[in-house]
N, C-alpha and C positions, 0 to 999 in steps of 0.2 A: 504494500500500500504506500503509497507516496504521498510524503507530507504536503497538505495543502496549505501550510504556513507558510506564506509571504511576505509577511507584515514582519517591515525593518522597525526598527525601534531608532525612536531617531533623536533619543535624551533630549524632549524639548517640553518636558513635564520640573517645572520649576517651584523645586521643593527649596524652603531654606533649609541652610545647613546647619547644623548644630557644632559649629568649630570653638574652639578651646586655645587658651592662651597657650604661650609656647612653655610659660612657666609652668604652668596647672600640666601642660602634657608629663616634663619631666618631671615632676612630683608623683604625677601617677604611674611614669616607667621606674621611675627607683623604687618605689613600693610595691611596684609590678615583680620587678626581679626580685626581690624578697620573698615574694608569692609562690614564686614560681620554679624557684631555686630548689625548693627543697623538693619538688615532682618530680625534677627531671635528671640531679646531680646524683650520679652514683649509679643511672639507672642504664641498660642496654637499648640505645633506641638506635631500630632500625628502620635503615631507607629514609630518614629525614636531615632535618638541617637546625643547624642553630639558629635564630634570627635574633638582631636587636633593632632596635629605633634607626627610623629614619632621622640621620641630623643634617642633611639638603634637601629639599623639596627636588631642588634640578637636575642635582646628580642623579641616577639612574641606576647606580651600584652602592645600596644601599646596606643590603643583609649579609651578615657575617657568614665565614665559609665554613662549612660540614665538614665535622674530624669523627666520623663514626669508628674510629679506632681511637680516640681519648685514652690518656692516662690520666693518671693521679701527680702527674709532674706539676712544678710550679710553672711551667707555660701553660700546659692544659687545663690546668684546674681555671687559672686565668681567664682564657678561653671559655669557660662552661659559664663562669660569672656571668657573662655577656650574654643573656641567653633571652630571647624572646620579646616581640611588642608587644604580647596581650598584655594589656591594659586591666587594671586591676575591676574597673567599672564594669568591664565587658565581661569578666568570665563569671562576674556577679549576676550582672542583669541577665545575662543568658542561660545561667546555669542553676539562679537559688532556689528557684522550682522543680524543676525537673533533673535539677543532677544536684540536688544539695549535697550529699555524701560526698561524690568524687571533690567538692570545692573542699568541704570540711578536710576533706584528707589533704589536698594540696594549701590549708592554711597549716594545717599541723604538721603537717611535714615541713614545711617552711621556716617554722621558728627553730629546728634545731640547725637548721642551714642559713642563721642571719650571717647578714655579709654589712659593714660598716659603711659608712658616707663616702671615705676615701676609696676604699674597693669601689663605690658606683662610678664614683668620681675616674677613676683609672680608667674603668672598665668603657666609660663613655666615648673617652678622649684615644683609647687603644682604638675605635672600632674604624675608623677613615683608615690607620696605619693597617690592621686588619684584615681590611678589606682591602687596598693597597698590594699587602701578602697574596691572596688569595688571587689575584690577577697575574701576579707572578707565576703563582703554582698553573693558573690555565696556561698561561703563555707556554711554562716549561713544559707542561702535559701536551697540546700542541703539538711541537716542535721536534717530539721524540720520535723516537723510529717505528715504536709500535706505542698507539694510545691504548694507554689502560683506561678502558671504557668504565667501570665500576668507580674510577677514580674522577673521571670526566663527569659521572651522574652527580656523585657529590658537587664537586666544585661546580658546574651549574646550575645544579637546583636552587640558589642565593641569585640568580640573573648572570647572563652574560654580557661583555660589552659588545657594542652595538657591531664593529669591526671584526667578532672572533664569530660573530652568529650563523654565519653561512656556513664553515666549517665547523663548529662544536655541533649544530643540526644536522648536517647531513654524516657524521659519524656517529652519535646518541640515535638516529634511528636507522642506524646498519647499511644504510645506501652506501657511503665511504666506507671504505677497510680501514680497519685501526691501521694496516701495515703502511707504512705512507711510502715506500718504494713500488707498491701495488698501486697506490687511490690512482694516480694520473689514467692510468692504464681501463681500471675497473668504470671511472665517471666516463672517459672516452669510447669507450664500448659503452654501455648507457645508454647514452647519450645518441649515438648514432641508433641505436634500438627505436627510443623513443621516435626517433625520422621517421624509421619505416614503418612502423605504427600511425604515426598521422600519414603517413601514405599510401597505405594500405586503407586505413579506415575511415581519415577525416574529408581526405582531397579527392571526392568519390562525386560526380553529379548522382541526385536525388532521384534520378531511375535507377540506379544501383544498390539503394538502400532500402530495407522492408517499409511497410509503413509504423511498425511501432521504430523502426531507428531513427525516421523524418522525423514523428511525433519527438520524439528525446531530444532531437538538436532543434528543432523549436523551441519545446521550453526552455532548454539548457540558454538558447537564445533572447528567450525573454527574459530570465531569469542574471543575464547578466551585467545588464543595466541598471539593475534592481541593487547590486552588490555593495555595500557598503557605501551607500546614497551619498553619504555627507563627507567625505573625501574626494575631493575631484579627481583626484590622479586616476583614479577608478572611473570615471566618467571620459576616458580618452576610446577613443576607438578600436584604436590597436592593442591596449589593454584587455578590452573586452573581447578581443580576435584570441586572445592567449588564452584568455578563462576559455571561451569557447572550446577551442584546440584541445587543454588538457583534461575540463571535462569530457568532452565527446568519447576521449581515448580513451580514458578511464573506464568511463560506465560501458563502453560495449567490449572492453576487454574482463570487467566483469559483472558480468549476467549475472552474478545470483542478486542483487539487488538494481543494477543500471544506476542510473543516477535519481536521485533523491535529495528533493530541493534542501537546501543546506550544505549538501557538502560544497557547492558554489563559494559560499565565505571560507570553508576550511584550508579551500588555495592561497587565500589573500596573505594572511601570512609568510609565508613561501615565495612570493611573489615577491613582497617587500622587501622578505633579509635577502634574496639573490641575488634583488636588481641592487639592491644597498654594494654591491661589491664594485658596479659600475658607473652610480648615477650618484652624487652628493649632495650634501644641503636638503633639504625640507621638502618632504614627500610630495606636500602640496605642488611644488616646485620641479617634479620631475617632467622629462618627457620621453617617451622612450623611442621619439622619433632617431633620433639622436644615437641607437644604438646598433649595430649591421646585423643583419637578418641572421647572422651564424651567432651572434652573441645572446640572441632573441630566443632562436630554438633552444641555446643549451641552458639559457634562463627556466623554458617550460621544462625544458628534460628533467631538472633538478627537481622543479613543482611536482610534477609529473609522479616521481619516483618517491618522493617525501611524502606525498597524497597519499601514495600505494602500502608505503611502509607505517605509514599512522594507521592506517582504516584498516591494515591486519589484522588491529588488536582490538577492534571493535566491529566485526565482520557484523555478528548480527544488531548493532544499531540501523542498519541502513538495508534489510532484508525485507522479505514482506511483514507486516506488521510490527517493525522495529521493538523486538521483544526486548532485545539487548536496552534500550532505552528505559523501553516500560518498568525493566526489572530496576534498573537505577534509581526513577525517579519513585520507586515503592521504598527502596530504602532509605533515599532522603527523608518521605514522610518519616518513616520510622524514626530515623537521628534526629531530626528537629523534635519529635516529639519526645525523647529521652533529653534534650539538652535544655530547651524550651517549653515546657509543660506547657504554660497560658496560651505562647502564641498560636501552638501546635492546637489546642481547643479550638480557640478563636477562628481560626481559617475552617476547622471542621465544621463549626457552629455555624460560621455565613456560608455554609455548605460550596465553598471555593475547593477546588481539587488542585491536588499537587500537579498532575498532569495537564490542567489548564495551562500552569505560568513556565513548570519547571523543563516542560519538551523540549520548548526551543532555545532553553539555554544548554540541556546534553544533545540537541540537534546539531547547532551553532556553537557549542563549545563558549558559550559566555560573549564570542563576539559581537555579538548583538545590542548587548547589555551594558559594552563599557568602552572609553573613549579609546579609537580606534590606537592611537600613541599609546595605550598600555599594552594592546595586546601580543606583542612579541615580547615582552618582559614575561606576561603570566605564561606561555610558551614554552620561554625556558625550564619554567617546573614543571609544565604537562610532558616536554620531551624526556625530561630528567626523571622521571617514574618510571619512563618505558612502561612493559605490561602491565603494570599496578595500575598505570592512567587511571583507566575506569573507575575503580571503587574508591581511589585517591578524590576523583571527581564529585564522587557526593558528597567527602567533608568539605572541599571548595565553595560548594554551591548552598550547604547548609550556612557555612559562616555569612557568605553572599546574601544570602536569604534574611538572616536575624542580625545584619549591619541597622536593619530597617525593624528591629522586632516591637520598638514602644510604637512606631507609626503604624503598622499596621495593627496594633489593635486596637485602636481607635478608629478605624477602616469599616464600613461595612463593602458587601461583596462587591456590589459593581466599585465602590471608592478602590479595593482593593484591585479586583482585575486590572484597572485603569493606573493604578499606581506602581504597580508589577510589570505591567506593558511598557511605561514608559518611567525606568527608575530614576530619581533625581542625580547619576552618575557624570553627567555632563561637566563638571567642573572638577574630577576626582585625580587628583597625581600616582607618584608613585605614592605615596606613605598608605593611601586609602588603600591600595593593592597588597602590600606587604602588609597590610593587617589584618587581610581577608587571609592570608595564605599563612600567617602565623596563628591564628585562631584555630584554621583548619589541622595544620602540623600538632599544635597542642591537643585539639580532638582526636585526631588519628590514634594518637601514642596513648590515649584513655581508653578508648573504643575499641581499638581494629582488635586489639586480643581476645574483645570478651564478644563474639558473634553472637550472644546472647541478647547484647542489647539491640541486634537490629532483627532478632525473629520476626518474624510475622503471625 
């Protein structure tokens, strides 16, 4: 069945925001890591990352870098000090209802792990140097003969810089060989692959093709004008010849699902950090006229094969009846209503269903929902999961969800639909991001062990 959601979200629903002075933020991060210190120091956490505060809005590399091999050294223990932006307010209001215990444990565990004014103070001022560090460690990981991918997942699940994104992407989703005496070799063949597939299947007149393949490259064709509205770059022609191109290939090279509206924006991404290797300055500002028709194809080839290598791991999202979907967004309900008791009521009460709001963000992967300039940061951590993605995805979307939990209940259903449709995200930098993805890191490390709390 083919999603008949169309409808972009175009963040022009103008909520105030509820922002906080810069003092009151770190008052409530240094109370925060207090909090929070004593859940997570000493403990085995895997596949995640440490996070601290944003202290630039502009800078982009913000979050401290994953040492899932810690010691007890006085560097490492240092390092663990630094540990997280949930905000002391937020694991409250989110959690005194429906997760009172797990808070109660992470305040009592906390106080035998206080850490002093000077320790935050260190901890604050280490984290730019830190971070600093950890650009280092990508650059050298990089650079080596063979990437240790396990080591690559850590170090980008904190974001990548903008420059290393083309290459940290296409080796975190297996299209590159770690071996880098191989990559030249393996993307060149690719690459030329991808040709003869659009020449075999795209460069075809339309008496050659059944009528469900015409029907596909119609809509694929209607569908891609439609694509991220509010970015012009997206609104060039030849842009739209590319989405066309790598869709079309896709979905008729695989039939069990074809194409399935949404996966249209899951290219954009792709698109951006590739052309970002040849085109500079501000997206709004590209043109891709400007680039030769061999630099263009190995642009999709790349799209092409990073499409193919994501939607492995979520084959049945995009199958008939996107079950793989359905089953997601049942356990988001679940998790909001363990973490959020009231709000989790509340939406049941004005009889709003999860499935109403939450499809098109595991359709769309969230790009719908937040300004286009974040969405190769959050990227970073969807590639950095590899196969976990998925179920990683519903603590994302839960935190996502109850950023908004006092407004919406004050909501009734239609205020709700309509406020869900179009979230007040339009103004949101990195910090609003990295706090969505630290909430969710902190929920994971609670949750994922006990499968108990998201039974059905």
């Amino acid at each position: 069945m083919k999603n008949s959601d169309t409808h972009h979200s175009q963040f022009d629903h103008n909520q105030p925001r509820n922002d906080s002075s810069s003092t009151t933020i770190d008052s409530r991060f240094n109370q925060t890591l207090k909090n929070v210190q004593g859940l997570l120091k000493g403990r085995s956490i895997p596949g995640k990352v440490l996070l601290t505060r944003r202290l630039e809005p502009a800078d982009e590399l913000t979050v401290l870098s994953p040492d899932y091999r810690r010691t007890q050294s006085a560097h490492e223990t240092g390092t663990s000090d630094r540990i997280n932006t949930i905000l002391d307010e937020d694991v409250q209001n989110t959690s005194k209802q429906g997760n009172t215990t797990n808070v109660g444990k992470l305040k009592s565990s906390a106080s035998d792990h206080e850490i002093t004014s000077k320790e935050v103070q260190r901890s604050t001022i280490g984290a730019r140097a830190t971070d600093s560090a950890r650009v280092m460690k990508l650059t050298k990981e990089l650079s080596g003969t063979t990437v240790i991918l396990e080591r690559l997942r850590e170090l980008a699940w904190s974001g990548v810089p903008p420059y290393m994104r083309p290459t940290t992407w296409r080796l975190l989703l297996g299209y590159a060989p770690p071996n880098s005496d191989r990559r030249e070799g393996v993307l060149r063949r690719k690459r030329l692959e991808y040709l003869e597939c659009v020449s075999q299947f795209y460069d075809l007149p339309d008496s050659e093709r059944s009528d469900d393949e015409i029907n596909m490259l119609r809509q694929i064709a209607v569908d891609c004008p439609r694509t991220v509205p509010d970015v012009t770059f997206f609104q060039q022609e030849q842009v739209q010849k590319s989405l066309e191109r790598i869709l079309y290939t896709w979905a008729i090279r695989h039939p069990a699902s074809g194409y399935v509206q949404g996966i249209n924006d899951l290219v954009t991404p792709f698109l951006v950090v590739f052309l970002s290797e040849y085109l500079e300055g501000s997206t709004e500002n590209w043109s891709v006229s400007t680039l030769s028709s061999q630099k263009i194809s190995e642009i999709e080839a790349d799209c092409y094969w990073c499409l193919s290598k994501l939607l492995e791991g979520m084959q049945d999202h995009y199958t008939f009846a996107q079950p793989g979907i359905q089953r997601l967004v049942f356990k988001l309900k679940e998790l909001v209503r363990r973490i959020d008791e009231p709000v989790s009521r509340h939406i049941e009460e004005q009889g709003l269903e999860f499935i109403q709001f939450a499809f098109r963000w595991f359709n769309c992967l969230l790009i719908r929902e937040i300004p286009f300039n974040l969405v190769t940061r959050l990227w970073d951590t969807y590639l950095a999961e590899g196969d976990a993605l998925p179920d990683f995805l519903v603590y994302i979307y839960a935190s996502f969800l109850l950023t908004w939990s006092d407004e919406l209940q004050k909501l009734d259903f239609q205020e709700m639909v309509m406020f869900l449709q179009h979230l007040p995200t339009q103004n949101w930098s990195h910090q609003e991001l990295e706090m969505v993805l630290s909430r969710a890191y902190m929920w994971h490390s609670m949750f994922n062990n006990s499968p108990s709390h998201l039974a059905g």
